[in-house]
Biopython code that builds the backbone (N, CA, C, O; Angstrom):
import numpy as np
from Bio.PDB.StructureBuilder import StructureBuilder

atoms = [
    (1, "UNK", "N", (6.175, -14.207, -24.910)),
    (1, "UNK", "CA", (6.306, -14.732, -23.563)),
    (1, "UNK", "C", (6.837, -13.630, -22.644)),
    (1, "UNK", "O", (7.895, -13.006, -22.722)),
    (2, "UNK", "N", (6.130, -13.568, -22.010)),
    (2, "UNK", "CA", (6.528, -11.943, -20.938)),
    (2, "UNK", "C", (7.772, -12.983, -19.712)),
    (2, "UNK", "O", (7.780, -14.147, -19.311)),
    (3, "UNK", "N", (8.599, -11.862, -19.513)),
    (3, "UNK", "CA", (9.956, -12.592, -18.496)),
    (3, "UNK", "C", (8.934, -12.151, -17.201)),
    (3, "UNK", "O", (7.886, -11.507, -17.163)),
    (4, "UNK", "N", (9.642, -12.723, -16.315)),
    (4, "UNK", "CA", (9.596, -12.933, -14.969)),
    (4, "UNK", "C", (10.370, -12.529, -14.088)),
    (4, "UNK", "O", (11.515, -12.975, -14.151)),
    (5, "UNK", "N", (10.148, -11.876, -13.333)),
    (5, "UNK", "CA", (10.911, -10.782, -12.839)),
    (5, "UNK", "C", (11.014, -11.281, -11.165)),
    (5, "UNK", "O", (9.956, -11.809, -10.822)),
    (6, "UNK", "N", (11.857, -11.239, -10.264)),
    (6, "UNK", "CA", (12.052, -11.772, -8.982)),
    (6, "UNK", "C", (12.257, -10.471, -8.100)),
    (6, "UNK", "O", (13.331, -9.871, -8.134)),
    (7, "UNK", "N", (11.181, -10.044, -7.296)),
    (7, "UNK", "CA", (11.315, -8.709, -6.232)),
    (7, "UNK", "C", (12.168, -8.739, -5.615)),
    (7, "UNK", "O", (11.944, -9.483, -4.660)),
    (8, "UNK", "N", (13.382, -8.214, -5.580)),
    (8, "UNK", "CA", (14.144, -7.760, -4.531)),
    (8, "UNK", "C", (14.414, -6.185, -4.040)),
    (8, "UNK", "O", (14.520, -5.260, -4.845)),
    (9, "UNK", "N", (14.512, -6.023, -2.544)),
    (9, "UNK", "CA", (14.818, -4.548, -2.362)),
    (9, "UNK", "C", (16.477, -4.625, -2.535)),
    (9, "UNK", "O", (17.313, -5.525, -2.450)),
    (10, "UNK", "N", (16.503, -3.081, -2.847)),
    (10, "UNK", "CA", (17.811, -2.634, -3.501)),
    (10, "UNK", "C", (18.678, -2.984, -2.515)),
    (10, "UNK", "O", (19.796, -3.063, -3.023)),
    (11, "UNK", "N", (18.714, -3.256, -1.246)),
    (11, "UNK", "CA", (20.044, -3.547, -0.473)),
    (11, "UNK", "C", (20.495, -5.087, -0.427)),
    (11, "UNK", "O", (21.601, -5.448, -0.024)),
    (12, "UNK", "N", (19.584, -5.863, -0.851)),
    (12, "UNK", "CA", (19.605, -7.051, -0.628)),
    (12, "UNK", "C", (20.034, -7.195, -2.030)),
    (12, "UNK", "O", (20.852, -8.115, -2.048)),
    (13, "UNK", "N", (19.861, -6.709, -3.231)),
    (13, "UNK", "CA", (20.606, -6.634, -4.552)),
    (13, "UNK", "C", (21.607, -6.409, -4.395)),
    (13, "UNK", "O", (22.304, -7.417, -4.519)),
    (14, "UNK", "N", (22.443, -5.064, -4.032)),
    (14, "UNK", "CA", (23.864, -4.587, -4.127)),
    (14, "UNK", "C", (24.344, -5.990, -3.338)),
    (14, "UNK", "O", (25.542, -6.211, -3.519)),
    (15, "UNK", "N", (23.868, -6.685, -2.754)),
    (15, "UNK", "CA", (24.994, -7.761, -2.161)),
    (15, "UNK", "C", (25.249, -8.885, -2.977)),
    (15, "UNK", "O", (26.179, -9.653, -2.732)),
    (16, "UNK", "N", (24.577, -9.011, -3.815)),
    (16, "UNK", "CA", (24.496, -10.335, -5.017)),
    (16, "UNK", "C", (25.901, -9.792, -5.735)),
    (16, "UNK", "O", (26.395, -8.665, -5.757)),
    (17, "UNK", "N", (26.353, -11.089, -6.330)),
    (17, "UNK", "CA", (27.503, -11.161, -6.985)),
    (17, "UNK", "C", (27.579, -10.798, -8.388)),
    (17, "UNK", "O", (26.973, -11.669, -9.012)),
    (18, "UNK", "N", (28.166, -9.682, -9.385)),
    (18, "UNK", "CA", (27.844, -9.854, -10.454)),
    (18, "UNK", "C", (27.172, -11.163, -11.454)),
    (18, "UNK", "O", (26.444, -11.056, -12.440)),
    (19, "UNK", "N", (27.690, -12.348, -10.824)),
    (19, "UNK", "CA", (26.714, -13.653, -11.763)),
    (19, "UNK", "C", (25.607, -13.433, -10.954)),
    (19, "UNK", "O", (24.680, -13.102, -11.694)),
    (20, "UNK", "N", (25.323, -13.451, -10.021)),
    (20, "UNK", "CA", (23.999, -13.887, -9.726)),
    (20, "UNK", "C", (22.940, -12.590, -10.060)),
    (20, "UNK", "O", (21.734, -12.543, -10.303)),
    (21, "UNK", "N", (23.874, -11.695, -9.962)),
    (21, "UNK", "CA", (22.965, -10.264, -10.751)),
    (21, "UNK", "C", (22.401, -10.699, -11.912)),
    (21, "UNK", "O", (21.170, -10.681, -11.945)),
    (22, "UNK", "N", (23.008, -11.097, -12.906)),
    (22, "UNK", "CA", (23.098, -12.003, -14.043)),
    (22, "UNK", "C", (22.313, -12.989, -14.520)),
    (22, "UNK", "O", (21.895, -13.127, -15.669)),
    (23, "UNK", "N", (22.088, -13.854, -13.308)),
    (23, "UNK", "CA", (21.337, -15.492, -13.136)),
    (23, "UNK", "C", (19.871, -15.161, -13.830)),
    (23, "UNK", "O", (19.465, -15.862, -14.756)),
    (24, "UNK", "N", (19.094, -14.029, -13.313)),
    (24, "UNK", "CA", (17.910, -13.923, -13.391)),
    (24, "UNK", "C", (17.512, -12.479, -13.609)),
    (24, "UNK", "O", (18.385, -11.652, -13.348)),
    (25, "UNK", "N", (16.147, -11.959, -14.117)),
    (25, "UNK", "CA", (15.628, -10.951, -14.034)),
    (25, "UNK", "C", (15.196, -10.305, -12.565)),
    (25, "UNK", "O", (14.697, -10.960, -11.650)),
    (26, "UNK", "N", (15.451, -9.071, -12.535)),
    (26, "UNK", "CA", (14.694, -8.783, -10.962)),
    (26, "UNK", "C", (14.313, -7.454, -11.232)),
    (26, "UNK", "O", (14.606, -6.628, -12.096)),
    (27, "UNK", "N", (13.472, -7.487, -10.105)),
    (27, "UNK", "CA", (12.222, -6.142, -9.911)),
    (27, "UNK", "C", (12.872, -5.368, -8.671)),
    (27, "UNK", "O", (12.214, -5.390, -7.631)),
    (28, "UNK", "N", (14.240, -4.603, -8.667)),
    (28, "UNK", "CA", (14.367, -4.152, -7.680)),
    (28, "UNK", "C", (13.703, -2.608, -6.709)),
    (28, "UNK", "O", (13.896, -1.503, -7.216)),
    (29, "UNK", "N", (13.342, -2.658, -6.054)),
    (29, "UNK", "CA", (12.744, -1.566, -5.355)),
    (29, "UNK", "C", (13.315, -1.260, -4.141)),
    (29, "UNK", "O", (13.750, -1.930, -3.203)),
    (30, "UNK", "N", (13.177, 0.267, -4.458)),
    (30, "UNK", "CA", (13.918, 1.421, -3.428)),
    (30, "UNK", "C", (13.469, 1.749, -2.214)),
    (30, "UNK", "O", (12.275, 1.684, -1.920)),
    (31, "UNK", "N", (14.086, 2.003, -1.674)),
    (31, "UNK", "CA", (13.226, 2.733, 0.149)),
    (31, "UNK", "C", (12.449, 3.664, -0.285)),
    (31, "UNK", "O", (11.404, 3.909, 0.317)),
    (32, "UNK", "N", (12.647, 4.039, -0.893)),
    (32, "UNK", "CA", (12.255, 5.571, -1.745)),
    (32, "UNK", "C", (10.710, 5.446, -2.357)),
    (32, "UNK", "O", (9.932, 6.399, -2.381)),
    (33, "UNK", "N", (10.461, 4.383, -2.747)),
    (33, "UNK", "CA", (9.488, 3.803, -3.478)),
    (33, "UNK", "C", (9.765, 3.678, -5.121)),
    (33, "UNK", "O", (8.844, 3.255, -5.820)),
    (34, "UNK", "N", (10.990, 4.033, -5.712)),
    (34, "UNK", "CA", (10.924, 3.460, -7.200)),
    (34, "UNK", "C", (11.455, 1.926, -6.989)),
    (34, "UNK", "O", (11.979, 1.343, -6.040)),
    (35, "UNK", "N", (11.021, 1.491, -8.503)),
    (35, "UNK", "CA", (11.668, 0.459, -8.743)),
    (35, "UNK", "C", (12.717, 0.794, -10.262)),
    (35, "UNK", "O", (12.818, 1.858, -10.873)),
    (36, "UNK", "N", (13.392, -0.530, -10.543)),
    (36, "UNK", "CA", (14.001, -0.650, -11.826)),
    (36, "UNK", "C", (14.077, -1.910, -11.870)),
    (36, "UNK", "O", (14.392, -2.581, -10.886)),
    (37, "UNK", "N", (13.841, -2.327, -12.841)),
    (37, "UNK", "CA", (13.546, -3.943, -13.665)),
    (37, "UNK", "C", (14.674, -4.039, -14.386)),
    (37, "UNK", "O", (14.973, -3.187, -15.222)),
    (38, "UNK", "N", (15.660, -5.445, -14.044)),
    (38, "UNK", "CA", (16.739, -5.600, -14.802)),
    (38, "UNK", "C", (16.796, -6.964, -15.178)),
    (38, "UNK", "O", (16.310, -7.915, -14.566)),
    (39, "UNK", "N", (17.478, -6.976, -16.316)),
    (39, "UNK", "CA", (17.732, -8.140, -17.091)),
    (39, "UNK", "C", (19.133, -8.528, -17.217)),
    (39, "UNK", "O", (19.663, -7.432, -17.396)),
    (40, "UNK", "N", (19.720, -9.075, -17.229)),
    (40, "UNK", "CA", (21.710, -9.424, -17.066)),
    (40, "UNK", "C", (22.350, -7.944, -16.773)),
    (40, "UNK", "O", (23.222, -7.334, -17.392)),
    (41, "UNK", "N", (21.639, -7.606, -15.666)),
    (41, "UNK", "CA", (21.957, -6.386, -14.922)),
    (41, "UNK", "C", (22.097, -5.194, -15.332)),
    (41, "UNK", "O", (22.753, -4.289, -14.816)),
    (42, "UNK", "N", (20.992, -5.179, -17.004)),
    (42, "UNK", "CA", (20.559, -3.775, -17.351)),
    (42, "UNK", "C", (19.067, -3.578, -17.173)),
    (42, "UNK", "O", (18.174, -4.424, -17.114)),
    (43, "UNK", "N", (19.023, -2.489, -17.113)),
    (43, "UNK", "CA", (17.868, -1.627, -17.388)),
    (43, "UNK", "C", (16.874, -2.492, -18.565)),
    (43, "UNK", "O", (17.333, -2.521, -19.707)),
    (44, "UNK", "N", (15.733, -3.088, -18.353)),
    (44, "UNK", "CA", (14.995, -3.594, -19.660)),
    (44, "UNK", "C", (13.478, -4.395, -19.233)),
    (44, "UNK", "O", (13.404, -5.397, -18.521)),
    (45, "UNK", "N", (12.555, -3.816, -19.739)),
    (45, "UNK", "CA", (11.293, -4.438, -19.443)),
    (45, "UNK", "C", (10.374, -4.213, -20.937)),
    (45, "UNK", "O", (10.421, -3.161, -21.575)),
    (46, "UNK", "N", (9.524, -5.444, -21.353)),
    (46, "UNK", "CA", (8.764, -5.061, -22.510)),
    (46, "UNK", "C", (7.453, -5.188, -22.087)),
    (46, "UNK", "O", (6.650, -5.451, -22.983)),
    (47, "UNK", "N", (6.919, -5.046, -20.709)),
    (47, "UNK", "CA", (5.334, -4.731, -20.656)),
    (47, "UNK", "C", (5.282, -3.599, -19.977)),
    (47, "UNK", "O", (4.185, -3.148, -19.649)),
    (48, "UNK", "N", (6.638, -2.849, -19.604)),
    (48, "UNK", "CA", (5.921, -1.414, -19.113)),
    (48, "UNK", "C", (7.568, -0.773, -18.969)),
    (48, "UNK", "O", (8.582, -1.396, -19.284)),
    (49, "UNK", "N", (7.526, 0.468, -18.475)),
    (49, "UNK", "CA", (8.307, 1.089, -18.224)),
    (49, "UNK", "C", (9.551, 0.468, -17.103)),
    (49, "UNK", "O", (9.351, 0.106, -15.944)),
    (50, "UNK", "N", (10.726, 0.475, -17.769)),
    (50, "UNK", "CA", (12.282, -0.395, -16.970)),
    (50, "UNK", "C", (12.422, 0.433, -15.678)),
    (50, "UNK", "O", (12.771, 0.015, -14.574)),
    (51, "UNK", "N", (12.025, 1.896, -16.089)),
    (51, "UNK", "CA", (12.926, 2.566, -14.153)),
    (51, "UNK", "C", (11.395, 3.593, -13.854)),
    (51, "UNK", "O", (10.920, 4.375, -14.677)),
    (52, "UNK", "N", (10.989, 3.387, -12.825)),
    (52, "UNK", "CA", (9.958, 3.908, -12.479)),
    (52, "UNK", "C", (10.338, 4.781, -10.960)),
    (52, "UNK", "O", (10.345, 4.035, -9.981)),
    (53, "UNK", "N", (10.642, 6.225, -10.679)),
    (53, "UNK", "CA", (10.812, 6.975, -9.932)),
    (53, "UNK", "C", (10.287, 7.262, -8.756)),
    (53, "UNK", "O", (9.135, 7.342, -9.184)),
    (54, "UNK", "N", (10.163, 7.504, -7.525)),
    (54, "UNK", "CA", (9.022, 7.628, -6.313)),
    (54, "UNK", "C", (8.669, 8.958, -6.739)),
    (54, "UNK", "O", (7.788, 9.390, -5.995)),
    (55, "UNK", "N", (8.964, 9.709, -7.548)),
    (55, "UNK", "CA", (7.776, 11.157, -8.243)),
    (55, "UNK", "C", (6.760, 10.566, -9.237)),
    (55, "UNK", "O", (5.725, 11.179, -9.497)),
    (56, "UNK", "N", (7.043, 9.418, -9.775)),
    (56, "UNK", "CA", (6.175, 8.678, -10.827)),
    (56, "UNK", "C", (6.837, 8.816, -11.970)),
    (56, "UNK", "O", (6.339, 8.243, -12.939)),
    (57, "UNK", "N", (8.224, 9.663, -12.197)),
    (57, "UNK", "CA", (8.831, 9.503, -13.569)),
    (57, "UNK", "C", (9.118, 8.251, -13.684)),
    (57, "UNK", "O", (9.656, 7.480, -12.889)),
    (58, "UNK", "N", (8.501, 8.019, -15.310)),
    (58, "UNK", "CA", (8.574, 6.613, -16.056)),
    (58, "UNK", "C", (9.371, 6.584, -16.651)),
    (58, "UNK", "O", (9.509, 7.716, -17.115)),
    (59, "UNK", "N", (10.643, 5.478, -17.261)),
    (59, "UNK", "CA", (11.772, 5.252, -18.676)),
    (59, "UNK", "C", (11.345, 4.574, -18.985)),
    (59, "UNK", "O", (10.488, 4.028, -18.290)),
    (60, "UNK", "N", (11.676, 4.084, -20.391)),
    (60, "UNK", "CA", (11.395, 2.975, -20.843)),
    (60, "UNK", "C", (13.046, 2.416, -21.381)),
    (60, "UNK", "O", (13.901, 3.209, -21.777)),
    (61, "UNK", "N", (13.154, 1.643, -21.336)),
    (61, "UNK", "CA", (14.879, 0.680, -21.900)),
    (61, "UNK", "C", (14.006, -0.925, -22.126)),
    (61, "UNK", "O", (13.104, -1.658, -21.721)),
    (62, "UNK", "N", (15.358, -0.690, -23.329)),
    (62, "UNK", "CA", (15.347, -2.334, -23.777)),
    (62, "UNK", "C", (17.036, -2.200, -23.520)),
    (62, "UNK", "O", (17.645, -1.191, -23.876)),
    (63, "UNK", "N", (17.674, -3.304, -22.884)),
    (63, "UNK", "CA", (19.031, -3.827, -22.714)),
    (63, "UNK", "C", (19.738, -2.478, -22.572)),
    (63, "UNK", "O", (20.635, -2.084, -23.318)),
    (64, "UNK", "N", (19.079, -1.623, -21.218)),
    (64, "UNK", "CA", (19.847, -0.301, -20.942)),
    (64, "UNK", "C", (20.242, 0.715, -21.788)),
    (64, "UNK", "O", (21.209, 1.474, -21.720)),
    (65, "UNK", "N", (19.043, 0.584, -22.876)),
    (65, "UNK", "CA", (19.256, 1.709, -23.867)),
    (65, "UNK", "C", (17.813, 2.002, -23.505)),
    (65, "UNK", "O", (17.059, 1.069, -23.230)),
    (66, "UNK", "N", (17.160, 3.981, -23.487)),
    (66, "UNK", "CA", (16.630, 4.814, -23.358)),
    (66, "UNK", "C", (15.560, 5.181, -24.256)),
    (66, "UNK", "O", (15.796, 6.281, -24.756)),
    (67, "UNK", "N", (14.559, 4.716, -24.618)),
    (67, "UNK", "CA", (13.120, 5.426, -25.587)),
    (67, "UNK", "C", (12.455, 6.341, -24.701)),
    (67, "UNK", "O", (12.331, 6.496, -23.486)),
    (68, "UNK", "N", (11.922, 7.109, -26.190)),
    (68, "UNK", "CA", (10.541, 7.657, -26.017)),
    (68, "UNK", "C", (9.745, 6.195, -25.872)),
    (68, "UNK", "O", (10.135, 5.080, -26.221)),
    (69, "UNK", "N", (8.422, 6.613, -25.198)),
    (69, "UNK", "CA", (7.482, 5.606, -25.174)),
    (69, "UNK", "C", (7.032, 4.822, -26.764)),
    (69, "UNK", "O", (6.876, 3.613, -26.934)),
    (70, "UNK", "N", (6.854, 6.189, -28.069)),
    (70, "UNK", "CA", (6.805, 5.829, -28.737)),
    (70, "UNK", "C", (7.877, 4.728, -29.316)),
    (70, "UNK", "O", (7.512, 3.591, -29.615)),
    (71, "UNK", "N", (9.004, 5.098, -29.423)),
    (71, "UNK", "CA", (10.268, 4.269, -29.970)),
    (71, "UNK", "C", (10.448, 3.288, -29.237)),
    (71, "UNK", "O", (11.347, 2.606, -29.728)),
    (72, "UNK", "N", (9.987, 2.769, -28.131)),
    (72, "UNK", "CA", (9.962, 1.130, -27.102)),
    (72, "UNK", "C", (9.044, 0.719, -27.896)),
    (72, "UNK", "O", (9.392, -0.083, -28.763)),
    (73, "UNK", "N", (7.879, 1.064, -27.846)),
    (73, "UNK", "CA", (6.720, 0.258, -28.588)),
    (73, "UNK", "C", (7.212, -0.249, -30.215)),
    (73, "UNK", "O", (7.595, -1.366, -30.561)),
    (74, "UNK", "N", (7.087, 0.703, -30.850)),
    (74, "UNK", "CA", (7.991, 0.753, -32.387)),
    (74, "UNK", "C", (8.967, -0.641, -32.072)),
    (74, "UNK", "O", (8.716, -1.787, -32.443)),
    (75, "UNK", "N", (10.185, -0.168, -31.255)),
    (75, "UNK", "CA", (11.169, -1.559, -31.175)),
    (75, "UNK", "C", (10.797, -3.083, -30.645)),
    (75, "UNK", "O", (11.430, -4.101, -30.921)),
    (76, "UNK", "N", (9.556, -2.985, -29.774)),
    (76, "UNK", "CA", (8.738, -4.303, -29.372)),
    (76, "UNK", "C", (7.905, -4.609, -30.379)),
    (76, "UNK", "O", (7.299, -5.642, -30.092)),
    (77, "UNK", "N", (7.508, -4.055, -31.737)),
    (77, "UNK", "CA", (6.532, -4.527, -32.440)),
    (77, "UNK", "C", (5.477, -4.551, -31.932)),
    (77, "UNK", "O", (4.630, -5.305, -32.413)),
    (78, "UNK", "N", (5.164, -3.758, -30.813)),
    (78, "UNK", "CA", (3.413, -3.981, -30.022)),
    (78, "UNK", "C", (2.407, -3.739, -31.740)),
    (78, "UNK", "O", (2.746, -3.174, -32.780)),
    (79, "UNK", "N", (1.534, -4.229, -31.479)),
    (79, "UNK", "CA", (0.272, -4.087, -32.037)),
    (79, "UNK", "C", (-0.986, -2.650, -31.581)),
    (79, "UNK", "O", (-1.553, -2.445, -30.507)),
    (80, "UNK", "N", (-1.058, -1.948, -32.774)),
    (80, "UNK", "CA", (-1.700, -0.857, -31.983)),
    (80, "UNK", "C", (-2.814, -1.120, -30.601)),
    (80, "UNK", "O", (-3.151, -0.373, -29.683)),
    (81, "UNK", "N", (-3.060, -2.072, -30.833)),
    (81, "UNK", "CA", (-3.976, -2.234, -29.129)),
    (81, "UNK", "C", (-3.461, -2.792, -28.627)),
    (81, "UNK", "O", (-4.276, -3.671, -28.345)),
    (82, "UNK", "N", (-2.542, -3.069, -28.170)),
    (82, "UNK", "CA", (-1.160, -3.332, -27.452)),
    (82, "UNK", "C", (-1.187, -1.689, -27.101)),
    (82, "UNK", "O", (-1.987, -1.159, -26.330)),
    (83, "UNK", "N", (-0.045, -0.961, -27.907)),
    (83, "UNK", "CA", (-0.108, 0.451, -27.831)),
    (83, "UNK", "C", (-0.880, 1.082, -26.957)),
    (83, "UNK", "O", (-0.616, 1.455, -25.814)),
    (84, "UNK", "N", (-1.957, 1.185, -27.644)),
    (84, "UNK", "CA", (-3.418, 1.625, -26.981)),
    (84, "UNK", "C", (-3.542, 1.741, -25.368)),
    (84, "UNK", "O", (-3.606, 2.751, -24.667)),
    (85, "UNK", "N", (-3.555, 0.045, -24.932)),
    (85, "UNK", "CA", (-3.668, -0.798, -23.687)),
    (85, "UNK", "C", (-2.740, 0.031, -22.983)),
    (85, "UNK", "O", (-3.146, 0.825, -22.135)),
    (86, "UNK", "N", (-0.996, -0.138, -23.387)),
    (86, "UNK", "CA", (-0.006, 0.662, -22.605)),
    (86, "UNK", "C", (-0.177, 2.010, -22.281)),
    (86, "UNK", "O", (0.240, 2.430, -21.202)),
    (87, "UNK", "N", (-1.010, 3.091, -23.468)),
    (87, "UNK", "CA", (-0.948, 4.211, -23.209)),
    (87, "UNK", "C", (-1.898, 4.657, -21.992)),
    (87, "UNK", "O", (-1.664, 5.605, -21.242)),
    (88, "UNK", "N", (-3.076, 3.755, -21.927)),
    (88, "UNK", "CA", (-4.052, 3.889, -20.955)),
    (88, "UNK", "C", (-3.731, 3.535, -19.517)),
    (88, "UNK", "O", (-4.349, 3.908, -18.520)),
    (89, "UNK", "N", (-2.505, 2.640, -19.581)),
    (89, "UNK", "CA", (-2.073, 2.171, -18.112)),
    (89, "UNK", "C", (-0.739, 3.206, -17.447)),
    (89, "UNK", "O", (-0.598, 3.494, -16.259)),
    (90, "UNK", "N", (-0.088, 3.525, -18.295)),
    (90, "UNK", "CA", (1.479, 4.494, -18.386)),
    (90, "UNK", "C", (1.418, 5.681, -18.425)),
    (90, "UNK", "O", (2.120, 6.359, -17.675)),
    (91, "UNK", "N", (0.423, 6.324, -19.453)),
    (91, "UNK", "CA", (1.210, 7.477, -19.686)),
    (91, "UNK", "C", (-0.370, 8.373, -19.505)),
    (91, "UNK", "O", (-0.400, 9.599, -19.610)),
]
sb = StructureBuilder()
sb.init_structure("model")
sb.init_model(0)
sb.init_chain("A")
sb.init_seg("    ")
for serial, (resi, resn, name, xyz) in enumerate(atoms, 1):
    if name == "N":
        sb.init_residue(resn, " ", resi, " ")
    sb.init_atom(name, np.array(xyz, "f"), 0.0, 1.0, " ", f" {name:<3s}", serial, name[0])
structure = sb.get_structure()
């Protein structure tokens, strides 16, 4: 079941209350043009890369911990065409 993520820009985030940071997943995005996808207010996405840069640098995190692309996939159990699919869209 893929989470659901709620767009907010980053200024309208920093004003939320640690719970409500909390309450839900969000897709926050920068003036800048990155985003970062958080989950109880870490770093964490399992259909693509958690912090995405306005140069296009990609991370990947599960619960604000740091992979190679390989080692996210490995820790999600993707299925090599899973794999596959991601490498053709990401990297």
């Amino acid at each position: 079941m893929a989470i659901e993520y709620t767009n907010i820009f980053y200024e309208e985030y920093r004003k939320l209350s640690d719970e409500e940071k909390k309450a839900k997943p969000y897709c926050i995005e920068y003036d800048s043009g990155g985003k970062d996808w958080v989950v109880n207010g870490k770093s964490h996405r399992e259909d693509g890369p958690a912090v995405i840069f306005d140069n296009g640098a990609k991370f990947w995190y599960l619960n604000h911990v740091n992979y190679s692309f390989e080692k996210w996939c490995n820790e999600l159990n993707k299925s090599d065409e899973e794999k596959i699919f991601l490498k053709l869209k990401y990297i």
